[in-house]
C-alpha positions as CSV (number, residue, x, y, z in Angstrom):
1,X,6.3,49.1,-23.6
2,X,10.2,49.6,-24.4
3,X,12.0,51.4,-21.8
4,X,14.8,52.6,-24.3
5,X,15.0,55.9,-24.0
6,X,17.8,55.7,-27.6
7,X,17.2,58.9,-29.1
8,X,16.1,61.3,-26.1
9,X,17.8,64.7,-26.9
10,X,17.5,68.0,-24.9
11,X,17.2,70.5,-27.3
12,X,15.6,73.6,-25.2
13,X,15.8,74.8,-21.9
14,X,14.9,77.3,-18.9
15,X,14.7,77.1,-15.4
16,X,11.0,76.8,-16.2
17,X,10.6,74.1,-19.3
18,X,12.3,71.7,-20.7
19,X,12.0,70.4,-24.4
20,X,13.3,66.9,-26.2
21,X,13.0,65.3,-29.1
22,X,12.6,61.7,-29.1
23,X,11.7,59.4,-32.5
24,X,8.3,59.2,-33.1
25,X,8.1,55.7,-32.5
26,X,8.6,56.2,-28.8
27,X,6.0,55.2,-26.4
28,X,5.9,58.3,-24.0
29,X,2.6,59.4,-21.8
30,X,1.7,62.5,-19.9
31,X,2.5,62.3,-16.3
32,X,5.8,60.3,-16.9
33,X,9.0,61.4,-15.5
34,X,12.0,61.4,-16.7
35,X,15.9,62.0,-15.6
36,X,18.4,64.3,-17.3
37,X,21.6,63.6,-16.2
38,X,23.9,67.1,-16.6
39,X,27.7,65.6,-16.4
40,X,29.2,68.9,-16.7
41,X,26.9,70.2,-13.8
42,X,27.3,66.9,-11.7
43,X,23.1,67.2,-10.8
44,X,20.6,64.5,-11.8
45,X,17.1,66.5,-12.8
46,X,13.9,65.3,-13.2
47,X,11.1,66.7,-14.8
48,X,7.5,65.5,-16.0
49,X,6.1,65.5,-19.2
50,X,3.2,67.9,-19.8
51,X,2.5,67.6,-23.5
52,X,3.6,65.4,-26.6
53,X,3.6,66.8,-30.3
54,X,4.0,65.1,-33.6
55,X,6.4,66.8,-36.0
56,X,7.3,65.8,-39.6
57,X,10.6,65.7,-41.2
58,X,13.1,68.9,-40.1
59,X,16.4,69.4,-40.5
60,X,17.2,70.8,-37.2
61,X,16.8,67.8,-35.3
62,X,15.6,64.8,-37.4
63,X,15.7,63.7,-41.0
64,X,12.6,61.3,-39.5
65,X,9.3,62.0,-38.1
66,X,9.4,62.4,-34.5
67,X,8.0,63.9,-31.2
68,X,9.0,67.0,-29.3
69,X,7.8,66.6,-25.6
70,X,7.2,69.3,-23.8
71,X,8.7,68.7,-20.0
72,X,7.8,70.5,-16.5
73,X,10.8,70.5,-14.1
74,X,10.4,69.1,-11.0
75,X,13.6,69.4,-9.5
76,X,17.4,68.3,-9.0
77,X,19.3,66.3,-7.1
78,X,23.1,67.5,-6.1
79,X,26.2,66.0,-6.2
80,X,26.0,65.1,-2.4
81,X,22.7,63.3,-3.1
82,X,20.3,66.1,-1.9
83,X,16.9,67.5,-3.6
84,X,16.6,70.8,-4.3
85,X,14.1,72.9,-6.1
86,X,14.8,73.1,-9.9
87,X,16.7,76.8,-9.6
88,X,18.9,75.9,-12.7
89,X,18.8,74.4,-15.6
90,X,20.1,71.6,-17.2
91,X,23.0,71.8,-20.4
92,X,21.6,71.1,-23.6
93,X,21.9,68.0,-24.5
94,X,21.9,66.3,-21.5
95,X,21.3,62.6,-21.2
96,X,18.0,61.9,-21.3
97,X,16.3,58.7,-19.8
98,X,13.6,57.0,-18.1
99,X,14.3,56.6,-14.0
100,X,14.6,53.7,-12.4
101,X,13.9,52.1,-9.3
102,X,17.2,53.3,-7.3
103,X,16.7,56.5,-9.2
104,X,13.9,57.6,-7.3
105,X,15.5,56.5,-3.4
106,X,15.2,60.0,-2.6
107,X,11.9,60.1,-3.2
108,X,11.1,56.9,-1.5
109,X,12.6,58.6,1.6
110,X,10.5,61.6,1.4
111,X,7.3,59.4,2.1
112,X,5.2,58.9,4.7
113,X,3.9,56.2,6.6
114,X,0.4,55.9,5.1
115,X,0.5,54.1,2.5
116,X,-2.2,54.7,-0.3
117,X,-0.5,53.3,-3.7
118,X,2.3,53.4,-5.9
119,X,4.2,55.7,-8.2
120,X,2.7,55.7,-11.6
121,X,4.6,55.4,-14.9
122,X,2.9,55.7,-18.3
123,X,0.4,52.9,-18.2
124,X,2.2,51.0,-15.4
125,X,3.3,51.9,-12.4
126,X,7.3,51.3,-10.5
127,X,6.8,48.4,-8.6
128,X,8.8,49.0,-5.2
129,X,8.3,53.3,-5.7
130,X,5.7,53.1,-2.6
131,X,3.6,56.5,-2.2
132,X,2.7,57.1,1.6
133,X,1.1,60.2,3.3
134,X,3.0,61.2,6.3
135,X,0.8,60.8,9.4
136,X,1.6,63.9,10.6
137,X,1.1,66.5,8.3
138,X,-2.8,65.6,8.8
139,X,-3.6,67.7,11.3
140,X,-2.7,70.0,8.8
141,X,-5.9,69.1,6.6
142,X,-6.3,67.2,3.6
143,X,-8.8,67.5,0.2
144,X,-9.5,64.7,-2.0
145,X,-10.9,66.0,-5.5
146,X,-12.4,63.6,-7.8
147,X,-15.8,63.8,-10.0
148,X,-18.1,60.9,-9.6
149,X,-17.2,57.5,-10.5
150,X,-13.3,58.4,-10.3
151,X,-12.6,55.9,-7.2
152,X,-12.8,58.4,-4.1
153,X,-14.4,55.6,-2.1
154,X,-11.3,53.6,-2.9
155,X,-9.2,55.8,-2.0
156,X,-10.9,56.3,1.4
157,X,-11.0,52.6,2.3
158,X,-7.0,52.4,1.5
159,X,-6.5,55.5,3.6
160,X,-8.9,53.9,6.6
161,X,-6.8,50.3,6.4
162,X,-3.5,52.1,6.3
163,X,-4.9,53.9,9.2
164,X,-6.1,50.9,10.7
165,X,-3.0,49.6,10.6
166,X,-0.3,51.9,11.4
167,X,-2.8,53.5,14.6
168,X,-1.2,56.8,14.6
169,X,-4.1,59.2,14.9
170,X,-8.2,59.0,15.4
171,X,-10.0,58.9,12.0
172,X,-13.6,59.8,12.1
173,X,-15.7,59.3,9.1
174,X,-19.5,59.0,8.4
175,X,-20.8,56.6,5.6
176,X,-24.0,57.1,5.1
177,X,-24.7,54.7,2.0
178,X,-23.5,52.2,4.4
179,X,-20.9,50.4,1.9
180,X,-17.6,51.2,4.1
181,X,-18.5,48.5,6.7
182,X,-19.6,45.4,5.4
183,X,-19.2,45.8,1.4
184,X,-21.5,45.0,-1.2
185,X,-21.7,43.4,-5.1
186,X,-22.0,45.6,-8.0
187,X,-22.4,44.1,-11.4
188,X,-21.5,40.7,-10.1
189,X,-18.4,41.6,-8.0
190,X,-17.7,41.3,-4.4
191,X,-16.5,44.5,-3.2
192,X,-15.2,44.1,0.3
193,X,-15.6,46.1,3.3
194,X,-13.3,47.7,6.2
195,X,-14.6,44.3,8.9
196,X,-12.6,42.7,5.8
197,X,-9.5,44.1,7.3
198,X,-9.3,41.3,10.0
199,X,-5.4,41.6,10.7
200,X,-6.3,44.8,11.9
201,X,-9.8,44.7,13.3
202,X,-8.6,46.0,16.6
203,X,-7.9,49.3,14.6
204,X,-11.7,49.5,13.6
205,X,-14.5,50.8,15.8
206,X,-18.0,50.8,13.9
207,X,-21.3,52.7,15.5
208,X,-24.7,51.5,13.5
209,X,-28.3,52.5,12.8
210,X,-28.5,49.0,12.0
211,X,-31.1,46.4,13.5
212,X,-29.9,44.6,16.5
213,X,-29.6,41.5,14.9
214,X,-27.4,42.9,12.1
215,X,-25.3,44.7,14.4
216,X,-24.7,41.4,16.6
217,X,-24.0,39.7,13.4
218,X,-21.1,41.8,12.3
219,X,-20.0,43.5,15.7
220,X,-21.3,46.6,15.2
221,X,-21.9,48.8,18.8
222,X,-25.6,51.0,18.8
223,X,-25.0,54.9,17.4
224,X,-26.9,57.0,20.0
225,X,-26.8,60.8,20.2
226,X,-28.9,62.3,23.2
227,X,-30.4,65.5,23.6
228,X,-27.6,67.7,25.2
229,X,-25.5,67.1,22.4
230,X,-27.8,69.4,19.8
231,X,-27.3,72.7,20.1
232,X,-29.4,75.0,18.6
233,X,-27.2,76.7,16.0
234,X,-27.2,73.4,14.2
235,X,-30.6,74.9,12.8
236,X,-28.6,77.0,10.9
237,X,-27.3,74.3,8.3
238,X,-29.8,72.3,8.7
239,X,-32.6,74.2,7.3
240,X,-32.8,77.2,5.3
241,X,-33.9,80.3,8.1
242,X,-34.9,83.4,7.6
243,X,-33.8,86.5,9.3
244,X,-36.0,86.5,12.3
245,X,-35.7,82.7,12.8
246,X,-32.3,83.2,13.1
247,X,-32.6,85.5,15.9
248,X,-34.6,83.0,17.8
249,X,-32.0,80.2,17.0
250,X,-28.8,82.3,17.8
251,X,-30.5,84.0,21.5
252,X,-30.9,79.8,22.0
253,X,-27.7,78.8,21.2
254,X,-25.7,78.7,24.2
255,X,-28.7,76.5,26.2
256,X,-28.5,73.0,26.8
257,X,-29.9,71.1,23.9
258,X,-32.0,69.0,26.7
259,X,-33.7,72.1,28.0
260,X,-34.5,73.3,24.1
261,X,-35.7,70.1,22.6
262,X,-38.1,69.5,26.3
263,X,-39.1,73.0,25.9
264,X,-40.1,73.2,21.9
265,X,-41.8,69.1,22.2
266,X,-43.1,69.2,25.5
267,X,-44.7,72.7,26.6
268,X,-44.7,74.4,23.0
269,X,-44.7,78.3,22.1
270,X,-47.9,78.4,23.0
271,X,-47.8,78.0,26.3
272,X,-45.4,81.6,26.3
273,X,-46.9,84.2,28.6
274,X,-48.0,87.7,26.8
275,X,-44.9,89.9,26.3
276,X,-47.5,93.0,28.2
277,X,-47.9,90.6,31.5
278,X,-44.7,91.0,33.9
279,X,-45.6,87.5,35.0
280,X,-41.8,85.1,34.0
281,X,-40.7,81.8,35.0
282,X,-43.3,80.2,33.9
283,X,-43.0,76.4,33.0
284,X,-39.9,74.6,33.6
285,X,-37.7,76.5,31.6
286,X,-37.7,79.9,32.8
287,X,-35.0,81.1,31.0
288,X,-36.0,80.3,27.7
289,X,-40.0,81.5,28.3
290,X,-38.1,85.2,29.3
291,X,-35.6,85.0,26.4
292,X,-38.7,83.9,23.6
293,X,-41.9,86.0,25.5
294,X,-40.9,89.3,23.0
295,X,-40.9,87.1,19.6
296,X,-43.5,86.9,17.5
297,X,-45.2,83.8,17.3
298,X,-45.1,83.1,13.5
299,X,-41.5,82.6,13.7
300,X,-41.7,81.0,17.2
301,X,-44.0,78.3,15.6
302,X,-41.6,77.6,12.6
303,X,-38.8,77.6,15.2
304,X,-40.9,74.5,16.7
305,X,-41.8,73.1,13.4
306,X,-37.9,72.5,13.1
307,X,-36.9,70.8,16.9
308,X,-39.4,68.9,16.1
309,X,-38.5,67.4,13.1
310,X,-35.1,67.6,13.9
311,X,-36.1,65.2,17.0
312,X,-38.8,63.2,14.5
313,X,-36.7,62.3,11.4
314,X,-33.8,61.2,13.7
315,X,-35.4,58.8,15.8
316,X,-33.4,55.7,15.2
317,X,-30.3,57.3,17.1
318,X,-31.4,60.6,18.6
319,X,-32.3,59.8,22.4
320,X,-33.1,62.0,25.8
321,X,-29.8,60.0,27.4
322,X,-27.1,57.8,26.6
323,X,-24.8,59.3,23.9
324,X,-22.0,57.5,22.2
325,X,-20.1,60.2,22.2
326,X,-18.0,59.3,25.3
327,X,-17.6,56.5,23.7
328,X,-16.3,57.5,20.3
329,X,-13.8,60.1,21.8
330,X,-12.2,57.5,23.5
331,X,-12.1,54.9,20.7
332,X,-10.0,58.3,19.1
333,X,-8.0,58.7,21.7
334,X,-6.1,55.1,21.1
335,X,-6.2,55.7,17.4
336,X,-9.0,53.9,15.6
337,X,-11.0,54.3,12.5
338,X,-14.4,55.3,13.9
339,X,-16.8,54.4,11.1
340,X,-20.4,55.9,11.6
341,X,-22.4,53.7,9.8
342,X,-26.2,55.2,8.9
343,X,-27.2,53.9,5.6
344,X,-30.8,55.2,4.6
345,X,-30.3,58.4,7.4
346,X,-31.1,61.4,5.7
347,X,-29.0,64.3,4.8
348,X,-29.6,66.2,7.8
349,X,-29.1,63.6,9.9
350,X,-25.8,62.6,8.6
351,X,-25.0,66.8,8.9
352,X,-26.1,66.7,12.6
353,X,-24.5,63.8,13.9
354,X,-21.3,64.9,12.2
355,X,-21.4,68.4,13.6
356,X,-22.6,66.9,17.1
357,X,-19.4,64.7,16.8
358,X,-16.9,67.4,15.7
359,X,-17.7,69.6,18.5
360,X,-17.5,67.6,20.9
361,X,-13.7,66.4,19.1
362,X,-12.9,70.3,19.0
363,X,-13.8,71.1,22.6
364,X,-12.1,68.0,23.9
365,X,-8.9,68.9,22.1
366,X,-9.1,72.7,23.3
367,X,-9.7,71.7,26.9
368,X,-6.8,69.2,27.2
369,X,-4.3,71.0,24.7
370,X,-4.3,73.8,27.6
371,X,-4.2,71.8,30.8
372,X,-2.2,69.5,32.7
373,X,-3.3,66.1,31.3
374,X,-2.2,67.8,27.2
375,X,-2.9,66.1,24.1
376,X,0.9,65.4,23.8
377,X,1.1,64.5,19.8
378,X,-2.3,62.9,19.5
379,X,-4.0,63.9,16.1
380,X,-7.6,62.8,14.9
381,X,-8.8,62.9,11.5
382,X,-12.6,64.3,10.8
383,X,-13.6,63.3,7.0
384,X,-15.7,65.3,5.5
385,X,-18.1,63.4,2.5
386,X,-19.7,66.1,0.0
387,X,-17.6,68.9,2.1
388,X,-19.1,71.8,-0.3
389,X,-22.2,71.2,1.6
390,X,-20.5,72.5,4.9
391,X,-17.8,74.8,3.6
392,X,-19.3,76.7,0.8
393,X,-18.5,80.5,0.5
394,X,-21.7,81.5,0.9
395,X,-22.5,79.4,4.1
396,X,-21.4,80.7,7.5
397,X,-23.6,79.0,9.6
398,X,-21.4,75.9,9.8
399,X,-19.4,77.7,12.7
400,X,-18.3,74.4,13.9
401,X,-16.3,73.4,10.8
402,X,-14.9,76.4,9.8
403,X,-13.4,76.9,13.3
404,X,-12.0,73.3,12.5
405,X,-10.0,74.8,9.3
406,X,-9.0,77.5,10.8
407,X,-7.6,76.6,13.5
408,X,-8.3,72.9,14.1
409,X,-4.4,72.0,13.8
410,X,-3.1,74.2,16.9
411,X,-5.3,71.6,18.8
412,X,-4.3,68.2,16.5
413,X,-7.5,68.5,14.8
414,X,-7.3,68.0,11.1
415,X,-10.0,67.8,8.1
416,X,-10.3,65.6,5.4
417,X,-12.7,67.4,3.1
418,X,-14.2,65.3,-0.2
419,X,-15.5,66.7,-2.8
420,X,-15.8,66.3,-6.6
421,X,-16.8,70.4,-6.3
422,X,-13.6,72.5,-5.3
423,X,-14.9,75.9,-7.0
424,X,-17.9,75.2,-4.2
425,X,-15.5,75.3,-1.3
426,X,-15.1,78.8,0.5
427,X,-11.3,79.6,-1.1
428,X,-10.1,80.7,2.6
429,X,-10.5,77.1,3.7
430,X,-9.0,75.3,0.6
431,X,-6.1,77.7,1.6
432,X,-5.3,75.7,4.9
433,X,-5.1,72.5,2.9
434,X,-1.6,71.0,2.9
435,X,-2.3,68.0,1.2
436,X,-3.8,67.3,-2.1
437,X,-5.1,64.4,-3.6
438,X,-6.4,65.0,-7.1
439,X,-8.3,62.5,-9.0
440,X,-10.2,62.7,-12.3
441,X,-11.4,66.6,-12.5
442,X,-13.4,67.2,-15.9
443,X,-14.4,70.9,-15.2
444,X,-11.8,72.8,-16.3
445,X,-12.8,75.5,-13.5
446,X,-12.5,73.0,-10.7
447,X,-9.0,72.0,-11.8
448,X,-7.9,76.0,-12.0
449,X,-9.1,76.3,-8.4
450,X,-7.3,72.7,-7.2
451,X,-4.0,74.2,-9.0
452,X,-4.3,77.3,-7.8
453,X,-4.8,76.5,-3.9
454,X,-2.3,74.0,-3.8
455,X,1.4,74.1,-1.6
456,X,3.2,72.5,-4.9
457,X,2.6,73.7,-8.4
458,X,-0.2,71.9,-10.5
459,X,-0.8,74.4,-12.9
460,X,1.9,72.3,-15.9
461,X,-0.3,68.8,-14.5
462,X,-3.8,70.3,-16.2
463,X,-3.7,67.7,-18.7
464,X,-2.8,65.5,-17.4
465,X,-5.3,65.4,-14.2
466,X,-8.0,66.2,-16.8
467,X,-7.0,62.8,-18.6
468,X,-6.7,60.7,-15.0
469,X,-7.9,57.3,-15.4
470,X,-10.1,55.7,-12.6
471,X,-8.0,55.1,-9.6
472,X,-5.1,57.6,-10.5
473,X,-4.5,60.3,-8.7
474,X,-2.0,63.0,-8.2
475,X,-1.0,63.7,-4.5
476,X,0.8,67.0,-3.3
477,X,2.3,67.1,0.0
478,X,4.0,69.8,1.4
479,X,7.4,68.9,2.0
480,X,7.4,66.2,-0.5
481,X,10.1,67.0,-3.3
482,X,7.1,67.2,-5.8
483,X,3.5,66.0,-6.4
484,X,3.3,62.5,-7.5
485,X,1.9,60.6,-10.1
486,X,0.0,57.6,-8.2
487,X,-1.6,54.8,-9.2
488,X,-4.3,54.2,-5.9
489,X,-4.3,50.3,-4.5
490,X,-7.5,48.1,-4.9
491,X,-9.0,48.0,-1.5
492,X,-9.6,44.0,-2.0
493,X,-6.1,43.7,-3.2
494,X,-4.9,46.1,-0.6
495,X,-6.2,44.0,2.4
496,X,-5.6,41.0,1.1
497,X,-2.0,41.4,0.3
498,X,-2.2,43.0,4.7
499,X,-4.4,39.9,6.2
500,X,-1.5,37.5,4.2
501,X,1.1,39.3,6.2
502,X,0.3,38.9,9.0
């Protein structure tokens, strides 16, 4: 591709749009950027292009075919070096051309410390233009935004090695398909996993439903969740209730999970005394018999039905004693990538271990951001797979996560939601994201909410985030001097370009 920009001309413009004209042999995309250089002005702007028509012969501009390119301005940069939002606009007939390298320092300085890719440019990309997400805006939540197939688990592997390696917060994330940790071949490729990483495997701390043996094999440490980490309002997302089983679950809720589960397995509704005897404290759980003795017994029963179940279908990690908890707070604390690995664990198990672990991340924070010992500026990361499932609009029984949104950051307690179904998201909690990464959206109602909810504008990028190749994405930061086109690293490539530096 030429990177002559001979025959750019500025022929229109606002504060809000720019238009050239360029000869129709140019080789321009959507999502380039370009610089117009305003000599009378002394201020370099830059703006992206939104839309490329084809035009025949007219006498305004060109006795030749040629485009007109329809540009969105991102902003300007001062005499004295500084960006600024585009509050002017530029002289007609500005000099029009492609940016370089050194054009885009300011830029370059902007960015943050996690890296994730680099800026892209038509078909290519500018080698050396780095795009990072500053560590700490993420306490400040994040939302990745990509349909199936578009490279979200990419993404998420590049985020956890740049985690891994720079160890400036706690990232917890749950893979339940159990191809984070060790990999696995698709169509005959080899596609590597986050043990891969070894010049950072001290950043990595993995927690299995594995065998033994595998677990030995690859390091992995046992997953384990005991009873007094369930509580019982994680009935409440976990299985659809009705009305008077809610009742049950939410006069339950603030009991020990040990006491509940021991009660519901072990001595059974049955054993209740009649609501017309003043006999109480029967059994060994007093408190529940007098709380439960007035409820009927059909939804008593169902109530059962679901501990048990609960208890049942999550054998392989879910245990009277011995949490890992502890364990995994800790292994936050100095920074890691804490991967839950549970491949083959149902949907509700990878729901209840998630909320088990998020409230126990959200109490700790709470409890130490208000004493002596403090949190000082320690930040951890909870990712959120299929985050629609959580946060819908219609769900508020996920109490846990929503009092993460709202008001997870005062504590250093940010999400990382991922979904490929924004309009499914409650819009009050896409409203505390600050940063956006937006892959390949093909429902046109799902890019409108994404644009919409976003710090930066996104509205002009429509196009061209509805015509995102596989590994692009678009990434909004607020603070940064614009969202930026991105071209997402290869995992493999990614770690192996890390392990040879070190």
């Amino acid at each position: 591709m030429s990177d002559s920009s001979t025959g750019f001309r500025l022929i229109n413009t606002s504060v809000l749009s720019y238009q050239i004209v360029v000869p129709s042999t140019a080789v321009l995309f959507v999502g380039d950027i370009l610089k117009l250089v305003d000599h009378d002005k002394n201020f370099i702007f830059y703006s992206k292009v939104t839309d490329i028509l084809h035009e025949t012969a007219s006498g305004a501009f060109s006795a030749e075919p040629h485009l007109v390119v329809n540009l969105h301005p991102l902003g300007l940069v001062d005499g004295e070096g500084r960006f600024r939002p585009p509050i002017t606009a530029p002289t007609t007939f500005s000099e029009v051309s492609r940016p370089d390298q050194a054009d885009l320092d300011f830029l370059k300085r902007s960015m943050g410390d996690m890296e994730v890719g680099l800026m892209r440019a038509g078909l290519g990309v500018l080698e050396g233009v780095t795009v990072s997400i500053p560590s700490e805006v993420l306490s400040s939540h994040m939302g990745i935004f990509a349909t199936t197939g578009m490279g979200k688990s990419n993404f998420m592997k590049v985020f956890c090695a740049s985690a891994m390696r720079r160890r400036q917060f706690g990232l917890l994330i749950i893979d339940p398909h159990g191809e984070y940790v060790t990999g696995y071949r698709v169509k005959g490729r080899r596609v590597k996993g986050l043990i891969e990483y070894t010049a950072a495997h001290d950043g990595l701390s993995v927690y299995s439903t594995r065998p033994p043996e595998e677990r030995e094999h690859f390091g992995l440490k046992e997953l384990r969740l005991e009873h007094d980490d369930f509580r019982m309002g994680d009935l409440g997302f976990l299985y659809e209730l009705s009305l008077p089983l809610v009742e049950v679950v939410e006069s339950l809720d603030n009991l020990p999970g040990s006491d509940v589960i021991d009660f519901f397995v072990n001595e059974g509704v049955d054993s209740l005394p009649s609501p017309l005897k003043t006999t109480s404290g029967i059994g060994r759980h007093p408190e529940i018999t007098d709380t439960l003795r007035n409820y009927s017994l059909g939804p008593l029963h169902m109530t059962q039905r679901r501990v048990e179940t609960l208890v049942e279908e999550n054998r392989a990690f879910f245990h009277r004693f011995g949490s890992s908890i502890p364990a995994i707070l800790n292994d936050l604390r100095q920074n890691k990538v804490v991967l839950i690995d549970i491949p083959g664990m149902s949907e509700r198990g990878e729901l209840f271990a998630l909320a088990s672990m998020t409230r126990s991340i959200l109490h700790t924070h709470k409890t130490h951001t208000i004493s002596a010992e403090g949190m000082g500026n320690r930040q951890v990361v909870i990712a959120i797979e299929e985050a629609q499932r959580v946060l819908a609009n219609a769900n508020q029984s996920t109490q846990v996560f929503r009092e993460c949104a709202m008001e997870g950051r005062k504590f250093g307690v940010g999400l990382c939601l991922i979904t490929q179904q924004p309009k499914n998201i409650d819009p009050r909690i896409l409203a505390q994201l600050n940063t956006y990464v937006v892959m390949g959206l093909s429902d046109q109602l799902d890019r409108n909410i994404v644009a919409g909810n976003a710090k930066q504008n996104l509205t002009s990028m429509n196009t061209e985030i509805q015509t995102l190749a596989r590994g692009d994405a678009i990434i909004s930061i607020q603070g940064s001097p614009f969202p930026v086109s991105t071209r997402i690293h290869l995992f493999e490539d990614y770690i192996d370009r890390l392990n040879a530096a070190s």
